[in-house]
Structure formats: structure tokens, C-alpha cells
C-alpha positions as CSV (number, residue, x, y, z in Angstrom):
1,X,58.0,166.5,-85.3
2,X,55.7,163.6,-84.9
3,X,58.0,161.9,-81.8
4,X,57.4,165.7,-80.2
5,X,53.7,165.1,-80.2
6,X,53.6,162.0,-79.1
7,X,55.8,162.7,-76.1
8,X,53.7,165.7,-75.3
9,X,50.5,163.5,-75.3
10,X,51.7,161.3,-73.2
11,X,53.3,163.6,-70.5
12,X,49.4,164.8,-69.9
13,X,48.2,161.2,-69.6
14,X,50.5,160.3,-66.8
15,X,49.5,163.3,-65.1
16,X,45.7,162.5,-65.1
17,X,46.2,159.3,-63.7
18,X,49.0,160.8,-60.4
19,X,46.0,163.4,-60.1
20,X,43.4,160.6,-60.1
21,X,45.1,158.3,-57.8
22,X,45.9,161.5,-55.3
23,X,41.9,162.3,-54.8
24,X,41.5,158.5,-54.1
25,X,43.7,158.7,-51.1
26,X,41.9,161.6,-50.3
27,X,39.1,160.2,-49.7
28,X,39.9,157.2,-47.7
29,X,41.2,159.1,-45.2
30,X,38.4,161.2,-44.5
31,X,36.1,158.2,-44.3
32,X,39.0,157.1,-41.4
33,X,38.5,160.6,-39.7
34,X,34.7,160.5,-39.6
35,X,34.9,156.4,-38.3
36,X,37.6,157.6,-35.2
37,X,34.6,160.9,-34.2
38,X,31.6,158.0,-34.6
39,X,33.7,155.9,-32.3
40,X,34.9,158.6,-29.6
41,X,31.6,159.6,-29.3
42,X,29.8,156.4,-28.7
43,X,32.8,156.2,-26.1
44,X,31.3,159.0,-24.2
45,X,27.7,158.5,-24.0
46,X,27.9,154.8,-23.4
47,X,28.3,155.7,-19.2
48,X,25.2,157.8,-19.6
49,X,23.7,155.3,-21.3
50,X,24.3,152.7,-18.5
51,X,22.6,154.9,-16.1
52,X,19.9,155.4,-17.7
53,X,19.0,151.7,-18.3
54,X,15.7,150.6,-16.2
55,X,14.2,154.0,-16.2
56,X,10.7,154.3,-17.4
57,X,9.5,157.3,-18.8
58,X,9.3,159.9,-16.2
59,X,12.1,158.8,-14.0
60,X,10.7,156.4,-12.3
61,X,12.6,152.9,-11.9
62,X,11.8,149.2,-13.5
63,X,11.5,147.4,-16.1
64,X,8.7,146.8,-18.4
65,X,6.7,144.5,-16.0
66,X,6.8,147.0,-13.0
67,X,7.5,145.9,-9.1
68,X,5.4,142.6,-8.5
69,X,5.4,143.6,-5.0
70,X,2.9,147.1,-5.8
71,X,0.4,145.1,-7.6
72,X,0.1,142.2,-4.6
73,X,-0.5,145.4,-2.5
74,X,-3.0,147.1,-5.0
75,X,-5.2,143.6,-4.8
76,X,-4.7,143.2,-1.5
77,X,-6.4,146.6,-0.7
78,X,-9.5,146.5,1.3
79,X,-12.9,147.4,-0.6
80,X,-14.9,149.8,1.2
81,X,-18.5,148.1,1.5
82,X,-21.8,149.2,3.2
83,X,-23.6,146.4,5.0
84,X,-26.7,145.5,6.8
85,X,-27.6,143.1,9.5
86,X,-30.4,140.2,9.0
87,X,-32.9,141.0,11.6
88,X,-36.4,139.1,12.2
89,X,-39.4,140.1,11.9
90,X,-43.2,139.7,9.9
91,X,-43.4,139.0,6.4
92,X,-47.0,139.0,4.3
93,X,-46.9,137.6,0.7
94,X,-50.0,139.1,-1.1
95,X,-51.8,138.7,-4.7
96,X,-51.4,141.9,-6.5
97,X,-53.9,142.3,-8.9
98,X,-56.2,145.8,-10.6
99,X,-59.4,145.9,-11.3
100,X,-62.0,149.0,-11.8
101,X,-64.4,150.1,-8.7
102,X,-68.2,149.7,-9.0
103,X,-70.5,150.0,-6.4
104,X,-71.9,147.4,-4.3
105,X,-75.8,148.0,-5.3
106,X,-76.9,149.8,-8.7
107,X,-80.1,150.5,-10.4
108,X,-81.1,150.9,-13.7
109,X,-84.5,153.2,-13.1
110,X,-87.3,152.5,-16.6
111,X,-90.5,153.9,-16.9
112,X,-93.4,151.1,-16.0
113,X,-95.6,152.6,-18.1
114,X,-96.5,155.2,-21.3
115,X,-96.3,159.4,-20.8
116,X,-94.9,162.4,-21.6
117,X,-92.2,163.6,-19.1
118,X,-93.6,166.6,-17.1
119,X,-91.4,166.7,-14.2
120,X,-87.8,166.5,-13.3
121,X,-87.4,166.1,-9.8
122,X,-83.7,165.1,-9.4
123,X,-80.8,166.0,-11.3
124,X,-77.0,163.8,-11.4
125,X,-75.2,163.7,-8.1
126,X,-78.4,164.1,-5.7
127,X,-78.5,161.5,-3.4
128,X,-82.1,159.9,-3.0
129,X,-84.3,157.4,-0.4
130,X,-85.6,154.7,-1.9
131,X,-89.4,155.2,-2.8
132,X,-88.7,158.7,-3.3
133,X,-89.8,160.7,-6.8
134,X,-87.7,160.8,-10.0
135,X,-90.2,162.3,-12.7
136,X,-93.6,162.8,-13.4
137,X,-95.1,161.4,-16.6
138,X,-98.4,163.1,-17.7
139,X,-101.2,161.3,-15.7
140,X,-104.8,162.8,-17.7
141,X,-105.6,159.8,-20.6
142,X,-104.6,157.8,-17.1
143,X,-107.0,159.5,-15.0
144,X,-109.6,159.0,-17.7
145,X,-109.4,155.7,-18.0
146,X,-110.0,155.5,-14.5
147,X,-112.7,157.2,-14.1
148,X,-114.7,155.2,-17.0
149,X,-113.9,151.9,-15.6
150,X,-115.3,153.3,-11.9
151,X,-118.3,153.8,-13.7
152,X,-118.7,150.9,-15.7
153,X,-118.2,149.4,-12.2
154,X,-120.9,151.1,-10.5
155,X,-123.2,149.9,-13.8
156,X,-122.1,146.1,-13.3
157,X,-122.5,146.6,-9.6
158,X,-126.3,147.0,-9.6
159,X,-126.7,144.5,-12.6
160,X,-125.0,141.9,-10.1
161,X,-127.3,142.5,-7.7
162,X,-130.0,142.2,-9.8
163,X,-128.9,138.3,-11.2
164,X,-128.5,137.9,-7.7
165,X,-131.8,138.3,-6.5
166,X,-133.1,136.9,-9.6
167,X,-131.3,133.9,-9.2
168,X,-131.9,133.1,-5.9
169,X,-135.8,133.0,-6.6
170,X,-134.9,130.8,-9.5
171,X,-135.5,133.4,-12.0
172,X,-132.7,133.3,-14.5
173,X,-129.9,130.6,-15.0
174,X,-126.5,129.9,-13.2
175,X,-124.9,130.8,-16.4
176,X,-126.8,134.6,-16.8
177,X,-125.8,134.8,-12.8
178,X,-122.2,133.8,-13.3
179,X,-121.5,136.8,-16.7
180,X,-122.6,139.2,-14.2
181,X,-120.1,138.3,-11.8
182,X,-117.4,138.1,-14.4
183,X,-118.3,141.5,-16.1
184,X,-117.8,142.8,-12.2
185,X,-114.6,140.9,-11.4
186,X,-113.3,142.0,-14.7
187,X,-113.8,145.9,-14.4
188,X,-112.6,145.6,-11.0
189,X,-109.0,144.0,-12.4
190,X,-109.5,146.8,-15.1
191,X,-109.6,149.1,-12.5
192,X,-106.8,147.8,-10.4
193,X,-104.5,147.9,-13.5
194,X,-105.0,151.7,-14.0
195,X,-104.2,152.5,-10.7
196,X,-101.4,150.6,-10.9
197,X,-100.0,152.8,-14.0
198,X,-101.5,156.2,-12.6
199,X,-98.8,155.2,-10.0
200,X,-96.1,153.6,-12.2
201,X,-96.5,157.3,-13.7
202,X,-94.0,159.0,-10.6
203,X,-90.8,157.1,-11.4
204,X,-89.5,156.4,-8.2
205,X,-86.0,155.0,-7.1
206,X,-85.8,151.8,-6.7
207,X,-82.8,152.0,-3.5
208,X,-81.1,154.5,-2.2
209,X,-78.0,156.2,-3.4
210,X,-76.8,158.6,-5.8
211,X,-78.0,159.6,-9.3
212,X,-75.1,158.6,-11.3
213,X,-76.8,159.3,-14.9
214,X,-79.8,160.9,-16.3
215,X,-81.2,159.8,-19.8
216,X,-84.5,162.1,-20.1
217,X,-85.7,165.3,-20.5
218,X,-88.5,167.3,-20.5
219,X,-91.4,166.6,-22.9
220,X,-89.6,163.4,-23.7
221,X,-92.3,160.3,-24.7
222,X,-91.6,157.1,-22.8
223,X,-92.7,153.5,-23.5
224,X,-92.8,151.0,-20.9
225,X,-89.3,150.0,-20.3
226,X,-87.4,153.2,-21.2
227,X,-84.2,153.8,-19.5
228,X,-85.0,156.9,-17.2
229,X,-82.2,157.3,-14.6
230,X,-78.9,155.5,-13.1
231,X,-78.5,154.7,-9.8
232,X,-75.7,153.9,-7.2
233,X,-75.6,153.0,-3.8
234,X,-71.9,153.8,-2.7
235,X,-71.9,153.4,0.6
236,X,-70.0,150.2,0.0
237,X,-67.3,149.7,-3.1
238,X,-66.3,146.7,-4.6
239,X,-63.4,145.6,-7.0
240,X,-63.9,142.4,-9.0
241,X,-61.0,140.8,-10.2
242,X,-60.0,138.3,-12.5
243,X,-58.0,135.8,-11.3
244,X,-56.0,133.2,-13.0
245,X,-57.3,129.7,-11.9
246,X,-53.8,128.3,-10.5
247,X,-54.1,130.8,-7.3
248,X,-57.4,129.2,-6.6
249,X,-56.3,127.4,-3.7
250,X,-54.9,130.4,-2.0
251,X,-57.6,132.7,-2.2
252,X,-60.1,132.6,0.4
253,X,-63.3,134.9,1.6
254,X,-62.4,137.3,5.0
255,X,-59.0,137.6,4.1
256,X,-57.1,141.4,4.1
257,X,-57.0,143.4,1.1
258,X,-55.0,146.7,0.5
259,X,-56.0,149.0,-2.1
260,X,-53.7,151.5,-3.6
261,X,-56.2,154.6,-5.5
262,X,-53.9,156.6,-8.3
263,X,-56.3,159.1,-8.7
264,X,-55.7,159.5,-5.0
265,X,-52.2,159.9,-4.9
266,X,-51.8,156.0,-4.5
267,X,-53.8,156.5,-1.0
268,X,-54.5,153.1,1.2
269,X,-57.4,151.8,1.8
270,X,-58.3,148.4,3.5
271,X,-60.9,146.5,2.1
272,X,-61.6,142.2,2.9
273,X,-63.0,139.7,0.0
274,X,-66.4,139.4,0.2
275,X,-66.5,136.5,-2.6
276,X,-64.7,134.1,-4.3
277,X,-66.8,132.4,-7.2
278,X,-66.2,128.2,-7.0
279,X,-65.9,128.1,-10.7
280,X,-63.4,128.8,-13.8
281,X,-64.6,130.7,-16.7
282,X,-63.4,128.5,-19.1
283,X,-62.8,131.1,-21.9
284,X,-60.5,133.3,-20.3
285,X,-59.1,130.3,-17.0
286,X,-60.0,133.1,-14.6
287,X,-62.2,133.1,-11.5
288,X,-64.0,136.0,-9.6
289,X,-62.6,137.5,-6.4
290,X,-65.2,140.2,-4.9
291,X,-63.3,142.9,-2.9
292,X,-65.4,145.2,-0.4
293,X,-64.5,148.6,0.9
294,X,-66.2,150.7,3.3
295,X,-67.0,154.0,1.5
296,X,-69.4,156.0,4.7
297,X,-67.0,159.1,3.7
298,X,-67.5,159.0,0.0
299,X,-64.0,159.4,-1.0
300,X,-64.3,156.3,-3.4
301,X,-66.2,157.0,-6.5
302,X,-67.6,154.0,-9.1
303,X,-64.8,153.5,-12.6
304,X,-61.9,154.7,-10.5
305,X,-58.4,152.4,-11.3
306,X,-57.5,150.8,-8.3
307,X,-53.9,148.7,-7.6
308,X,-55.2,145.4,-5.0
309,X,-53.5,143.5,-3.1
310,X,-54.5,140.2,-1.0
311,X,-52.9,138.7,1.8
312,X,-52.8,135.4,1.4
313,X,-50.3,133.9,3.7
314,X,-48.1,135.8,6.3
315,X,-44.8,134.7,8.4
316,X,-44.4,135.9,11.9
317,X,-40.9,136.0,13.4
318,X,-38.7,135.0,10.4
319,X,-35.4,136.3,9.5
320,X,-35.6,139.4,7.1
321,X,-33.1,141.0,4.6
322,X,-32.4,143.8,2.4
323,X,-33.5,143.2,-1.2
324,X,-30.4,145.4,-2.4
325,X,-28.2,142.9,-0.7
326,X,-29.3,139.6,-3.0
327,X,-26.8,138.8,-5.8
328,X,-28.6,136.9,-8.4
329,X,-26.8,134.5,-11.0
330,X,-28.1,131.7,-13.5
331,X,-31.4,131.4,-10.5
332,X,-29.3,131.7,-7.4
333,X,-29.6,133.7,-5.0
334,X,-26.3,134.9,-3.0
335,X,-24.7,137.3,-0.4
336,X,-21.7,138.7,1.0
337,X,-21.5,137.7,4.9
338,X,-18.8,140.4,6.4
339,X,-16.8,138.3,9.4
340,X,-13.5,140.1,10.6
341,X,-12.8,142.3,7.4
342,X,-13.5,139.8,4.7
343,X,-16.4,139.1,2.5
344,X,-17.3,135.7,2.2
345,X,-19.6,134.6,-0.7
346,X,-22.9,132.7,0.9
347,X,-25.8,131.0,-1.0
348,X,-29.1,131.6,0.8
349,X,-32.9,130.4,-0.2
350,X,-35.2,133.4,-0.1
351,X,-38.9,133.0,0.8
352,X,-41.7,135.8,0.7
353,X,-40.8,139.5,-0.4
354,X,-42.5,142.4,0.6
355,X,-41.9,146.0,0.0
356,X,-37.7,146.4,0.6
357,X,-37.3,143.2,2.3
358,X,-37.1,139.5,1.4
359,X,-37.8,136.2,3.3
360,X,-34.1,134.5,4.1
361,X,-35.3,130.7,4.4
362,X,-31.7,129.3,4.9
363,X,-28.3,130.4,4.4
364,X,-28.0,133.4,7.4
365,X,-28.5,133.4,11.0
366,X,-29.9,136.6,12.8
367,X,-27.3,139.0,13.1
368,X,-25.2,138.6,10.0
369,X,-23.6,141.2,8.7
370,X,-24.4,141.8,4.9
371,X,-22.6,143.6,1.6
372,X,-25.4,146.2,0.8
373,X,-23.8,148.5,-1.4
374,X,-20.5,148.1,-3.5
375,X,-21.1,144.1,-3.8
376,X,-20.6,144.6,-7.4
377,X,-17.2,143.0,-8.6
378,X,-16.6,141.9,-4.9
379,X,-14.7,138.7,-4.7
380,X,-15.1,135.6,-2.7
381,X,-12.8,136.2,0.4
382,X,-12.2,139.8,-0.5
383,X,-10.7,142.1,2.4
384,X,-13.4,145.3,2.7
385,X,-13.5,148.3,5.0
386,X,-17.0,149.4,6.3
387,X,-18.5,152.5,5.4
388,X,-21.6,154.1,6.4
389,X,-24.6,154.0,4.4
């Protein structure tokens, strides 16, 4: 019974290991059948894949680096360029300075002498002859006075004539003749004094011109030397400026000035320096420069901002260029000259400038054309194409 069991045992062993050995084989050869479809597929893409090689993405053909030709052509392009031609002509180099207008003659108008204010004659903005009335101070302890010394004047009158006669027959001495003179000399400076004030009493202008300012008022009390009115003759303007001592030597009386007004809409007006002072404040290294403008019309008025400008030095006949057109690098000054299609880099020495233009010194001949506009990034020996402005 126990050799049946055993046999039975190991019947089912042996078929474990045929079953075993059977899904093995399977195996293997479906890893073969997948291998032969991996390698009769690469088979038939690798044409396709031929003619695809050296396309970029889009279709078109080449490599990585492109056609070397295209990019020769790309530089070799021509930049379009505006230009302009050096021409000759007048160039002025001016001193631009600003400065505040005041006018030519002013006047401070003071009371000469002690009142009340009765009278206003005048008020700010009237224009007024010299000589003519301001105010009236109160005249009465004035008047007064007068009239007391012209009687005191009358006493020592007749007591002059008295020591006079006396003296002459001997009957008083020089000295009792002299105090009567002196007591008549005196009342008569008394006298003249008074006057004086009873006149110093209408406060009169001083010039003619234009009440700028008014600092009384009725019933106001003035002491001798009380500001009373301001005064300004406008006929003529002036700008003072302050110049910095190292353009002494260029600065001169009689030459042009042009004065720009903002409050006028930058209006021009021409004015000439009237004075240069001949020394150097040493506290700021400035010197004076007087500018006169004719002002018959008025328009100019005294504190307006004014923009000056002196013409020092001017160049007839010289050859004149664009500012636009100057390249400046590391302080030197540069161009593009245009000659058959091609830009050619030229240094040039500027001189003067003045408004748009510049002074060319040396570097361009009359005629030239030059790079204006699209010089930027323009190469030395560049082709270009010109364009109009």
C-alpha cells in the first residue's frame, strides 16, 4: 500500500515540472515574435526617415546652421539713411545768460519835511513830468512860522538902520552895529528856511516816469525822510547780469544782445551792452554786464524774467552742419560721409553752434553728403539707400 502512494506522488511531480518547462518555451517565443514586428517595422520607416533628414521644422531645408549664403545677403543689405549736405554760411557764438529787468532811472520819492498828508494827487501806474505834484502835506504851522519871522524881520530892519546911523556919527560901538546886522542876516536865513519847507511840503517827482508804488495815505504823519512814492522811468530797460570772470575777455560794450521775454511768449527783442564793470566781485568771481533795451512802446515792464544772449564773436562764410548729424563718442565728434552708396565714418572738429547748426572746422568740404537720420548702429563702410527726410 505504501509503494502505491509513493508512485502516485511521484507521477504528479513529474507532471509539474513537463508543465513548467512547457510555459517556458512559451514564452521565448513570443519575445522572438515581438523582436521580428520591432525589426520589420524599423525596416519600413527607415526610407521615410532618410527623406526627412535636413528638414527644419516647417519644411523648409538645412541643417542647424542655415545657408551661409542668406546671411552674407542679409548683411549685405543696404541701410536706408536720410542725409544732408554741408553748406556755408554765418555762424554767431553768443553768451547766454538771465537776469531780471529794472529800469534804466528810478526814484525813491521822501517827504523833505514834517505834515500831515492832505492830498493825493497821483495814484500807481500814472505817468508823471518831473517837477510835477505827488501830495500835499498840511502847510498852516508852516505858514505861521513864516509869517512871524517876516515880522521879526521888519523889527530888525528898522533897528539896523538905526545902529547904522548911530554908528556912522560915532554913536554906539562896531560891536552894538555888527548884533544888529547878525539879528537881520539871521531872521533872513530863518526866513529862507521856511520857505524852503512850505515848498518841500508839495512832494514832487523827482524825474519823469511811472508811479510804480505808493506807500501813503490820507491823514498819514510824515517825518523828514519818509518813503512817499516809487518811481520808474521805462522808457529805457536794462538787464544786469552776473558774469563769471573767465568770459571777461570776450565781453565788450556796443556789442548785440538778444533777449528772449517768457512772459511774452519767448518774444525777441534786441538790446546792446551799455556797460561792462572793469572789476571782479571777489565774493561771488562775477563781473557786471549792463544790457539796454529800447522800451518807447512800453511793452517791457520792470521784474520781468528775461533769457539774454550776447554776441560775442561771429563767422562769416564757414561751412555749416546739421547738429542731428554729429556722432559723439569718448569727446569725438564724427559723421557718416555718403559717396556712391556707402557710408564712410569721418572725424570732423566742430567750431561755434547756433540754433540747429554747428561750425565744421575740419573734416568736410562744402557739398558733402551727410547720415542725418538712421546713423544709429550704422557701420563704417556700410552700403545705405537714401530716403527722403
Amino acid at each position: 500500500m505504501k509503494k502505491i502512494i509513493l508512485i502516485a506522488l511521484l507521477s504528479v511531480v513529474i507532471g509539474c515540472d513537463d508543465a513548467d518547462e512547457k510555459g517556458l518555451d512559451g514564452e521565448k517565443s513570443s519575445e522572438k515574435t515581438v523582436q521580428r514586428d520591432q525589426k520589420s517595422s524599423d525596416s519600413n520607416n527607415q526610407p521615410n526617415a532618410r527623406r526627412g533628414e535636413g528638414r527644419r521644422p516647417g519644411g523648409r531645408a538645412g541643417g542647424r546652421g542655415g545657408d551661409p549664403k542668406a546671411g552674407v545677403q542679409f548683411r549685405d543689405r543696404p541701410v536706408p539713411v536720410a542725409v544732408t549736405k554741408v553748406e556755408r554760411g554765418r555762424v554767431d557764438a553768443f553768451y547766454a545768460s538771465t537776469a531780471s529787468l529794472t529800469a534804466e532811472e528810478e526814484a525813491v520819492v521822501v517827504a523833505r519835511t514834517q505834515g500831515v498828508v492832505e492830498q493825493i494827487f497821483v495814484e500807481e501806474g500814472d505817468y508823471v513830468a518831473a517837477g510835477a505834484p505827488l501830495a500835499q502835506l498840511d502847510t498852516r504851522r508852516l505858514e505861521l512860522e513864516v509869517a512871524r519871522t517876516r515880522t521879526n524881520i521888519e523889527s530888525y530892519e528898522r533897528a539896523f538902520e538905526r545902529s547904522k546911523r548911530l554908528y556912522e556919527t560915532k554913536m554906539i560901538s562896531p560891536d552894538a552895529y555888527d548884533q544888529a546886522l547878525y539879528n537881520l542876516e539871521r531872521e533872513n536865513a530863518s526866513l529862507n528856511l521856511q520857505l524852503y519847507e512850505l515848498d518841500e511840503a508839495t512832494i514832487k517827482a523827482p524825474i519823469d516816469g511811472v508811479i510804480t508804488l505808493r506807500h501813503i495815505k490820507l491823514g498819514n504823519t510824515l517825518n523828514s525822510n519818509d518813503r512817499a512814492f516809487e518811481l520808474k522811468r521805462s522808457e529805457v530797460i536794462e538787464a544786469v547780469l552776473n558774469v563769471p570772470e573767465k568770459e571777461l575777455s570776450k565781453l565788450e560794450k556796443g556789442q548785440l544782445a538778444i533777449v528772449l521775454i517768457d512772459a511774452l511768449d519767448a518774444a525777441e527783442f534786441e538790446g546792446v551792452v551799455n556797460r561792462v564793470s572793469p572789476e571782479i566781485d571777489p565774493s561771488s568771481g562775477t563781473f557786471r554786464v549792463t544790457v539796454s533795451l529800447n522800451n518807447s512802446d512800453n511793452i517791457l515792464k520792470p521784474g520781468m524774467f528775461a533769457r539774454v544772449n550776447v554776441r560775442y564773436d561771429s563767422n562769416e562764410n564757414t561751412l555749416l552742419l546739421a547738429r542731428e548729424a554729429v556722432v559723439t563718442q569718448k569727446d569725438e565728434n564724427s559723421v557718416f560721409v555718403v559717396k556712391a552708396g556707402q557710408a564712410t565714418r569721418q572725424t570732423i572738429t566742430i567750431g561755434y553752434a547756433m540754433g540747429s547748426s554747428v561750425e565744421v572746422l575740419e573734416g568736410l568740404d562744402e557739398g558733402d553728403q551727410v547720415v542725418i537720420t538712421g546713423q544709429g548702429g550704422l557701420r563704417d563702410g556700410a552700403s545705405v539707400r537714401l530716403v527722403p527726410l
